[in-house]
N, C-alpha and C positions, 0 to 999 in steps of 0.2 A: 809771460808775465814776470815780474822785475822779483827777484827774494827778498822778503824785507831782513831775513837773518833772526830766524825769530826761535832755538835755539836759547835757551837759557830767557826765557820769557815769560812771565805771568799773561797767562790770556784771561782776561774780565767776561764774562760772560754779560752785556748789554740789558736793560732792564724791560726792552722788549722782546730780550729770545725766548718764544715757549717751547721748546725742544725740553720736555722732559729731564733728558738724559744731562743737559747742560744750561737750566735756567737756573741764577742765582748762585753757578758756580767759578771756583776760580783752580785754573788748570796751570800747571808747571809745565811745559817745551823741554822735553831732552833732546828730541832731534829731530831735525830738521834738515834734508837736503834733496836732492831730481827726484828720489822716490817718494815725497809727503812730508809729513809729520807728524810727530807723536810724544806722547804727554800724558801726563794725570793730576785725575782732579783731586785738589788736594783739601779741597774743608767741607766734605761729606763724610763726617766717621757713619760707619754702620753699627750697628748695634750686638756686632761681635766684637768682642777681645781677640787678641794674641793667643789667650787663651785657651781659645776654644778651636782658634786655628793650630797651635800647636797640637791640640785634642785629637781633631780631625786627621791631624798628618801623623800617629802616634810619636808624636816627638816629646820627651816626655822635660814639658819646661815648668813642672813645680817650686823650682828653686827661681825660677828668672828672674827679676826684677822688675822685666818687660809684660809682664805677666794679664797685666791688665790695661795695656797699650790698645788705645783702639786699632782694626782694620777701617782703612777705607776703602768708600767706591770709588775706584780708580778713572771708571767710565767702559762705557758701553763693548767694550772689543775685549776679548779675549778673559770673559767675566768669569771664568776658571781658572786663571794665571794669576801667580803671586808678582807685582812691580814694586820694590824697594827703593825707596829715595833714601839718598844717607848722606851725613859728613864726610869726609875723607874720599880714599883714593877707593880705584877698584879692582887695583892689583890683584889684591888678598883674596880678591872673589872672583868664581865662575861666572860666566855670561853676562860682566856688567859691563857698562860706557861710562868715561867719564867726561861728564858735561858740563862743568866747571874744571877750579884747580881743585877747589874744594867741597864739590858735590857728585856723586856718582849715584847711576841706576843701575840694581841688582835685581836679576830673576830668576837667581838659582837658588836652589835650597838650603847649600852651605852657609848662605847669610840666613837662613830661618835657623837652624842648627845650630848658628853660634849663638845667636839671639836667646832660641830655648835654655841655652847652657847659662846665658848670663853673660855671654861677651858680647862682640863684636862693633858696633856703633855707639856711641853716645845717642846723637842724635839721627832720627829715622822713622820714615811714614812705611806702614807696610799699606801697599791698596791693595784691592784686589780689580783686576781690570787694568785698563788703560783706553787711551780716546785716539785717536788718526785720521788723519785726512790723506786724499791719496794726492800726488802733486797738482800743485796750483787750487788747490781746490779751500783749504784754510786763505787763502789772499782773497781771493772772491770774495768770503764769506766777511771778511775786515774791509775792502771795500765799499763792502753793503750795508759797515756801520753794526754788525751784528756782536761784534765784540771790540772789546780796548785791547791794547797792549802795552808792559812795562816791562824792564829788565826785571827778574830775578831777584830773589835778594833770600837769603839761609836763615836770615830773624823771621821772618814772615815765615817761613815754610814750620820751622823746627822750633821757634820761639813764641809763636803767636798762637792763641787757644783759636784753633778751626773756623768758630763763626766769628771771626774778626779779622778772618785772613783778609778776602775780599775786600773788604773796605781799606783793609792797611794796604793791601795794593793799588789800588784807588787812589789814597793817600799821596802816595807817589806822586803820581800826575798834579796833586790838587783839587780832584776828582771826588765829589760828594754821591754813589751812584740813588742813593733814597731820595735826591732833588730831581734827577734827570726825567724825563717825559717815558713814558713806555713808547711813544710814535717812532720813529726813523724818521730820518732827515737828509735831505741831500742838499747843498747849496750849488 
């Protein structure tokens, strides 16, 4: 099956997917290549803070700024791992990729570390989790209409309050998803 390069992507979750883990969600694509894909969902905060994540990890971020920065759910895989979406590069940091020029995924601690301290990103989603497909197996699932696809774009992720991601990615396309039918369709 053909790649669509999907890799720095907003995937729409379709108004007829009831999959739990990804109706009414909109997921960001860090990578993409023969082994799958993988990504997180980026406008479901949970109803932790940074806070209490710092708490948990005794990282002691009382001074942070980030303090009260929601967590989100990242998605269904790996629902004990911290995934860091940020501005900038990922030099600076352990175990990140960078999937823009200007956006990188971090899963190491040192970016929670700097965070608690009060540095590190301006802008940045901490999830918890992340979503995956093994290969070929996300292109099925976009052939069968189950989700849209748009480039990426760092206002939306980092600038946009969470329930209005979706729709601003929607936007994009000129895409209203609250008109669309919950049916599938095939022509």
């Amino acid at each position: 099956m053909q790649s669509f390069g999907l890799k720095n992507q907003f995937l729409m979750a379709m108004p007829h997917l009831e999959d739990p883990n990804f109706a009414g969600t909109l997921s960001y694509l860090c990578d993409h290549d023969e082994k799958g894909t993988m990504g997180v969902i980026v406008n479901r905060p949970m109803e932790l803070t940074l806070d209490a994540l710092f708490e948990q990890l005794d990282l002691d971020g009382d001074e942070s700024p980030h303090r009260n920065a929601p967590v989100y759910f990242g998605g269904p895989v790996h629902k004990d791992r911290g995934f860091i979406l940020h501005r900038g590069d990922s030099d600076a940091w352990d175990s990140s990729i960078q999937v823009t020029e200007d956006i990188a995924l971090t899963t190491s601690m040192d970016m929670l570390q700097a965070l608690a301290a009060g540095e590190g990103p301006e802008k940045f989603l901490v999830c918890l989790g992340c979503a995956g497909w093994e290969s070929g197996q996300l292109e099925v699932k976009l052939v069968e209409n189950a989700w849209l696809t748009v480039e990426g774009r760092a206002d939306i992720l980092f600038d946009t309050p969470p329930e209005q991601r979706l729709g601003a990615a929607a936007g994009i396309l000129g895409v209203d998803l609250n008109l669309m039918t919950r049916e599938a369709g095939h022509s």
